[in-house]
N, C-alpha and C positions, 0 to 999 in steps of 0.2 A: 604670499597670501594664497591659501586653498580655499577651493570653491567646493560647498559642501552640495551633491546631487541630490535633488528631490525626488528626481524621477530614477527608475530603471534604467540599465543601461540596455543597447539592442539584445546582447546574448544573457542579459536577466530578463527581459521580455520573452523570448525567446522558450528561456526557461520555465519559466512563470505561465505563461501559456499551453506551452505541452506539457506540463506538469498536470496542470488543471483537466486539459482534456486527457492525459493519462486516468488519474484520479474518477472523472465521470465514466468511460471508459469499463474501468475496473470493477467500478460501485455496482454498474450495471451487470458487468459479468458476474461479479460473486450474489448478486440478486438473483441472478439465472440459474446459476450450481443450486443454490441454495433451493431455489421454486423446484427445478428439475428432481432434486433428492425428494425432495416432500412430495413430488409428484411419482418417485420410484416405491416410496415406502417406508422412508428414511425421516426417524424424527430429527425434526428440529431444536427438540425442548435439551434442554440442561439443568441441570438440577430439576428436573419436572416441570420448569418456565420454556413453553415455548420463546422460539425465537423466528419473529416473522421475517422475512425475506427483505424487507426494506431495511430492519434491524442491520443485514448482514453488509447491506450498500451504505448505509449510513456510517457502521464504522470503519467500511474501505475506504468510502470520502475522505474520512477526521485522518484516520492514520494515513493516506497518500499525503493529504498537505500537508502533517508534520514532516512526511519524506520529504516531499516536496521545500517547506523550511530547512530544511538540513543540507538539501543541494543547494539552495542560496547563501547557508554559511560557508560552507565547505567552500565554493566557486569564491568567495571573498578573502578566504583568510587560510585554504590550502595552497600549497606547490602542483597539487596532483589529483586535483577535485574528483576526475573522475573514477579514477583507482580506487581513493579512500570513501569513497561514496557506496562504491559497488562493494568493497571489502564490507563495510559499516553495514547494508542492507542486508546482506546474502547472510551476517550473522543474527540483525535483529531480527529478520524471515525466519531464521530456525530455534531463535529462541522465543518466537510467539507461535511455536507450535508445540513449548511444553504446556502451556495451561489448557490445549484441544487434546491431551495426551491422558492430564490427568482428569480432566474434567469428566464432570456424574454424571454421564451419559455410554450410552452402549457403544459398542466397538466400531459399527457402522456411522453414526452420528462424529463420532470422534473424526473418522477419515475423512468424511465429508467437511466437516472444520478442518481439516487440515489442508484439505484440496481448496477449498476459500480460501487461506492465505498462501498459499501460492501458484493462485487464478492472479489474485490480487499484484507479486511481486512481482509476477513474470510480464505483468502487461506495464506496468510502474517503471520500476526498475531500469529496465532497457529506453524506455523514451527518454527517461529524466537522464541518464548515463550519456547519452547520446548528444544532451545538448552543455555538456560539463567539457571544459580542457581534459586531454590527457596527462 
């Protein structure tokens, strides 16, 4: 007979915790870039909608915990959690900087999207990696 676990185990706590403050971390930094740009001169808008600085921490939040959910699958049901985790991110990172590529904004606003996501991966990334098996 198995015993089904309620709780986390130490190294999904473990996880799950520097995930999150990964995630906070991040939200913060890409709120920074993002205030900083607008403070150099750098719009924010897209498609002619700005986009406020909290906007840019809000969706580093959302998308760090689905990173974050994806190293809690990955740690359950890979051989090599940390490997295909870090393979898995480094491509979804560059392929969410095709819509900052094409997006209806000037060439400077563009870079600055794209330096928000990876302010975002490089602070993420490496935590969450770190607390995955190799």
């Amino acid at each position: 007979m198995s015993v089904i676990a309620t709780t986390p185990t130490a190294p999904a706590k473990s996880l799950i915790a520097g995930g999150l403050i990964a995630a906070a971390v991040a939200a913060a930094a890409t709120a920074t870039v993002a205030a900083a740009g607008d403070f150099a001169g750098i719009s924010l808008a897209v498609g002619g909608k700005p986009i406020p600085p909290s906007g840019f921490a809000l969706l580093t939040a959302v998308f760090s915990v689905v990173g974050l959910a994806l190293a809690l699958v990955l740690a359950r049901w890979v051989r090599r959690p940390r490997v295909v985790f870090v393979r898995t991110t480094i491509v979804l990172t560059a392929l969410s900087l095709v819509p900052d590529v094409v997006a209806d904004a000037d060439a400077a606003t563009k870079l600055l999207l794209m330096l928000t996501h990876l302010v975002a991966a490089a602070i993420v990334i490496p935590v969450v990696a770190r607390r995955l098996s190799a």
